[in-house]
C-alpha positions as CSV (number, residue, x, y, z in Angstrom):
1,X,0.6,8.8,-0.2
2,X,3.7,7.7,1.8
3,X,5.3,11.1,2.1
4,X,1.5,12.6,3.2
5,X,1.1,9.9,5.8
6,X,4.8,11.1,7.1
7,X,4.1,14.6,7.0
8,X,1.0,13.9,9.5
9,X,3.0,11.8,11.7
10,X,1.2,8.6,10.8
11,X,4.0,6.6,9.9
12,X,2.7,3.2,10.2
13,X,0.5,3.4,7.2
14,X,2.9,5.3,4.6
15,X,5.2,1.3,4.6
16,X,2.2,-0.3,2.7
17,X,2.0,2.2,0.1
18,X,5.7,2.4,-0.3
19,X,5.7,-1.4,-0.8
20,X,3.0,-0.7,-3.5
21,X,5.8,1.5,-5.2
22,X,8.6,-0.4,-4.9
23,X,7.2,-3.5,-7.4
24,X,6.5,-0.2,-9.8
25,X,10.6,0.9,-9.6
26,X,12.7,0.8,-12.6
27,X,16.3,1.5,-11.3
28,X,18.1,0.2,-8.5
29,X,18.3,3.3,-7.0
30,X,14.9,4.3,-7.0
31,X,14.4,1.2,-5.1
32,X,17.4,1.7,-2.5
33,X,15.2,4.7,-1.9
34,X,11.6,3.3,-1.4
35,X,13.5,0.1,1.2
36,X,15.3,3.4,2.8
37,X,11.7,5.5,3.3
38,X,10.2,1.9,4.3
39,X,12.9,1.3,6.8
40,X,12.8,4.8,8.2
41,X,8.8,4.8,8.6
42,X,9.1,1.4,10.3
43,X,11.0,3.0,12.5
44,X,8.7,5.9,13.1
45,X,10.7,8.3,12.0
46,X,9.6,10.9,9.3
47,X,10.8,10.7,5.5
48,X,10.6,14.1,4.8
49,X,13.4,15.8,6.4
């Protein structure tokens, strides 16, 4: 859902669903990457480059 809401430029609702998937992470990096795609779409920028 995060990455879809990216693609279509609507970047304020992909953090929710992110933050949905981060309490579902199992490795430290996995969730280094979820805070990273949260930041980013905070930012309005999009995750998928």
């Amino acid at each position: 859902m995060t990455r879809g809401y990216s693609i279509n430029g609507e970047y304020g609702k992909g953090p929710e669903f992110a933050g949905k998937a981060l309490l579902l992470v199992s490795n430290e990096k996995t969730r280094q990457a979820v805070q990273a795609m949260i930041v980013a779409l905070k930012a309005g920028k999009d995750i998928n480059l």
